[in-house]
N, C-alpha and C positions, 0 to 999 in steps of 0.2 A: 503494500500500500504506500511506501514512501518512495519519493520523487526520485531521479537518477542521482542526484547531489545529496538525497540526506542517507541512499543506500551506498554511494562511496564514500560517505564521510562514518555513515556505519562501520563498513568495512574495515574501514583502516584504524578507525581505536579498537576494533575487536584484533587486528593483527599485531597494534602496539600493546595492546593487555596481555594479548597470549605471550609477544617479546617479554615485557616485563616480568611476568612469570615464570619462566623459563631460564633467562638471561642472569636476573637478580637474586631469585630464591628456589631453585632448580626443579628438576626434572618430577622429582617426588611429590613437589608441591603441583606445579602445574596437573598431573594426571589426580591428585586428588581435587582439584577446582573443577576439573571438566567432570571426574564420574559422579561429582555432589556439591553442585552449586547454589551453596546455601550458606545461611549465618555460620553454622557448626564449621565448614570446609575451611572458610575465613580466618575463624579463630584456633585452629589447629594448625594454620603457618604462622602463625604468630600475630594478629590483627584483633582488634578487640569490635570491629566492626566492619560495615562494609563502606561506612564512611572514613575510617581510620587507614582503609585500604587503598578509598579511592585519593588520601592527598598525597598518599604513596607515586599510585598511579599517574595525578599533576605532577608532581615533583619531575618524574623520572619521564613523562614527555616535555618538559621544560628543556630537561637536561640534554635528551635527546636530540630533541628539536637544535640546542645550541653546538652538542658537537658533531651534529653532520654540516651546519653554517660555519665552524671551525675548519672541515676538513679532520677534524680525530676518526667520526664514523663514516665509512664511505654509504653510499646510497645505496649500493649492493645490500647491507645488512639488514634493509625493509624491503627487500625483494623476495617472494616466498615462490621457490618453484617447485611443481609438482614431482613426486619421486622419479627417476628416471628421463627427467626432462633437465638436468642438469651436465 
């Protein structure tokens, strides 16, 4: 139901959340947010909320945001391609 602009701007904090998860508090944590996406899930990586999480999540596309305009991150590492097509 939403427009081509609010489904790729969808898109891409749902690819920078899954980055941030993965990236910042690993792999263990990530597969427990996808099989149980709930308060509990949250507070068992160490978050006392889901809003405790989400200024996690500001913070860390702030940061983001600054070191691919630095050149630290290259643009490659928001690129997601599918298995075998790399």
């Amino acid at each position: 139901q939403l427009n081509a602009e609010d489904k790729r701007l969808f898109d891409q904090c749902s690819m920078s959340l899954c980055l941030l998860i993965r990236k910042e508090l690993g792999q263990n944590a990530f597969l427990s947010i996808i099989k149980n996406n709930s308060e509990e899930s949250i507070k068992r990586i160490g978050y006392k909320s889901f809003d405790d999480f989400d200024k996690t999540f500001k913070r860390y596309m702030v940061d983001l945001a600054k070191d691919i305009r630095s050149g630290k991150t290259p643009d490659s590492y928001l690129q997601i391609v599918e298995p075998g097509n790399n």
